[in-house]
C-alpha positions as CSV (number, residue, x, y, z in Angstrom):
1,X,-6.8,3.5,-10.6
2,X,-6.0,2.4,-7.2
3,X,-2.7,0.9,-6.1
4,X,-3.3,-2.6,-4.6
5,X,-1.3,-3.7,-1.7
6,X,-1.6,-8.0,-0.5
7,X,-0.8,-8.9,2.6
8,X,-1.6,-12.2,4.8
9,X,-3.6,-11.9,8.0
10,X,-1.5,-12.8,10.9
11,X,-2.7,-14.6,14.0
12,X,-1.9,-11.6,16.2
13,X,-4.1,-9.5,14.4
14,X,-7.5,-11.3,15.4
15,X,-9.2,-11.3,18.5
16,X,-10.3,-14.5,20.5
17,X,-13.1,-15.3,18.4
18,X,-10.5,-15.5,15.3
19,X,-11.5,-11.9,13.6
20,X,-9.2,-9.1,12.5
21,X,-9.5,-7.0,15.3
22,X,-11.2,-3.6,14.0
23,X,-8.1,-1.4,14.4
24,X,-6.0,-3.3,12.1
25,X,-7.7,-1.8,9.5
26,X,-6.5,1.7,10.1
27,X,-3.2,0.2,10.3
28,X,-3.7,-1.7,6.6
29,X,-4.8,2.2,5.4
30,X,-1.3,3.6,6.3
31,X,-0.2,0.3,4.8
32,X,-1.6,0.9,1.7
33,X,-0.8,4.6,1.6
34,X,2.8,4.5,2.3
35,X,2.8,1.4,-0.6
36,X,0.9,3.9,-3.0
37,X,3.4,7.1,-2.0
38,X,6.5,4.0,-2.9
39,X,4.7,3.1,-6.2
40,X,5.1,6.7,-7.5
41,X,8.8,6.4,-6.3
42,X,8.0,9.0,-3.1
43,X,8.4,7.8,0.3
44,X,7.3,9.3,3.4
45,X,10.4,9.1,4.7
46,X,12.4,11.3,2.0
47,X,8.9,13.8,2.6
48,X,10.0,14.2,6.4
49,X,14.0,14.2,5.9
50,X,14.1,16.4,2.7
51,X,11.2,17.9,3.1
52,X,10.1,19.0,6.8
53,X,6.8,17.6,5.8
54,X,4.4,15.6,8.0
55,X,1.0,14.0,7.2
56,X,-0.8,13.7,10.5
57,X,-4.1,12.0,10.4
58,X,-7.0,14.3,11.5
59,X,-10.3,12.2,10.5
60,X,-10.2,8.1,9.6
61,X,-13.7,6.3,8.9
62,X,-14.0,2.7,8.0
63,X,-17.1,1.1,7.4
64,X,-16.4,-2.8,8.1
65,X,-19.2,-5.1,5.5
66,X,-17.6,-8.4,6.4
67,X,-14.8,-10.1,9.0
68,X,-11.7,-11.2,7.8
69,X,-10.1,-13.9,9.8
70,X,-6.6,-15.5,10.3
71,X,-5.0,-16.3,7.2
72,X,-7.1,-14.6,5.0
73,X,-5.2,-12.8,2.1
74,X,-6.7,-9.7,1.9
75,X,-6.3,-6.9,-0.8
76,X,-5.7,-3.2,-0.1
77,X,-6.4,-0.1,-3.1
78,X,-5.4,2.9,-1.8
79,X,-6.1,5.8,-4.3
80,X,-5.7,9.7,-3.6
81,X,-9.4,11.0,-3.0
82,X,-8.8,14.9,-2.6
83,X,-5.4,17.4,-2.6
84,X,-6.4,20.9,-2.0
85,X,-4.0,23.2,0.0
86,X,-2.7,21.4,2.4
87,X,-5.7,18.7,2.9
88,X,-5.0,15.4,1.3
89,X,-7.6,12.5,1.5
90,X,-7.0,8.8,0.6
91,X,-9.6,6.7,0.2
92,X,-9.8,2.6,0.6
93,X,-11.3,-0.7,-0.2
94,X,-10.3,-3.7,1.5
95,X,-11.0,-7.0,0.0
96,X,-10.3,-11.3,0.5
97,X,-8.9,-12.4,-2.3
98,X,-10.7,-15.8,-3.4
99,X,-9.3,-19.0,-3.1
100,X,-10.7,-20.3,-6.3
101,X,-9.2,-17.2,-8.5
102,X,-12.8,-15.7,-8.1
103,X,-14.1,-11.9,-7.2
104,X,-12.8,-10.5,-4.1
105,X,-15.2,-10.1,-1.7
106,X,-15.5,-6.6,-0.1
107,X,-14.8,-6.1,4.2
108,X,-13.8,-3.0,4.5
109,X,-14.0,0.9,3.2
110,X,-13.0,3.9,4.5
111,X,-10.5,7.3,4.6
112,X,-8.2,9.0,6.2
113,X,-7.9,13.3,5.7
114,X,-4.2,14.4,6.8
115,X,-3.2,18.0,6.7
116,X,0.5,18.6,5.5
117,X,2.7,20.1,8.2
118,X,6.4,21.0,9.2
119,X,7.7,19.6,12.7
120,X,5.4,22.4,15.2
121,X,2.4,20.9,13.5
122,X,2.0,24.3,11.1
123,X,0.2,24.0,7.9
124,X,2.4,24.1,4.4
125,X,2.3,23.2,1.0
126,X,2.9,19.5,-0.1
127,X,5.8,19.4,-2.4
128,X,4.9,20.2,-5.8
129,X,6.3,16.7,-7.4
130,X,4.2,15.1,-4.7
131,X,1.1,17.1,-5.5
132,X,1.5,16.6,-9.5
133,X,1.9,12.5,-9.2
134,X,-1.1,12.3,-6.6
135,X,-3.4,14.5,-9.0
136,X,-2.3,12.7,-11.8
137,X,-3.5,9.6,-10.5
138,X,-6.9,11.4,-9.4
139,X,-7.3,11.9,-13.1
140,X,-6.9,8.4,-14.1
């Protein structure tokens, strides 16, 4: 099951003709991945102080289906897609929530593939209390 993240669109995230500019999306992924890392009481920032670990991004794809605009309340799932060695992929799904309580409407979907690293960018091992909670959310 995915972890859902709501935020309001903010004026400064649209462009002239009053649509979320399409990099703010990418920004809303690491939104909802660092809000999925807090829900399973990790944080990236305890993974790069205790750890030495880093998650650089090395492939993001979003396939936009709809604007969102200024003010908008838009949902974000984030759920783990893939762990294997030091590979992780998230995948997404943003959505407007509906005024009238109804279905969200889908505007976005994409991931992001990160390969776990120390500080010189070398490959290692996620921690393993890290690797258990994100595959046991895989399984749900």
């Amino acid at each position: 099951m995915p972890v859902t993240t709501e935020v309001r669109v903010r004026y400064a995230e649209t462009d002239q003709m009053g649509i979320v500019y399409y990099a703010n999306y990418l920004v809303w992924f690491e939104l909802g991945r660092v809000e999925l890392l807090r829900s399973l009481g990790l944080a990236y920032s305890q993974l790069e102080r205790e750890h030495e670990c880093i998650l650089p991004v090395v492939e993001a794809k979003c396939r936009y289906r709809s604007p969102a605009r200024y003010d908008d309340v838009i949902q974000i799932e984030t759920r783990p897609a893939l762990l294997r060695g030091s590979v992780l992929k998230f995948a997404y799904r943003i959505l407007r929530k509906a005024h009238d309580g109804g279905e969200p409407a889908l505007l976005a979907e994409g991931e992001t593939v990160h390969v776990v690293c120390d500080d010189q960018l070398q490959r290692k091992a996620l921690p393993a209390h890290y690797a258990e909670a994100l595959r046991g959310m895989m399984a749900d």
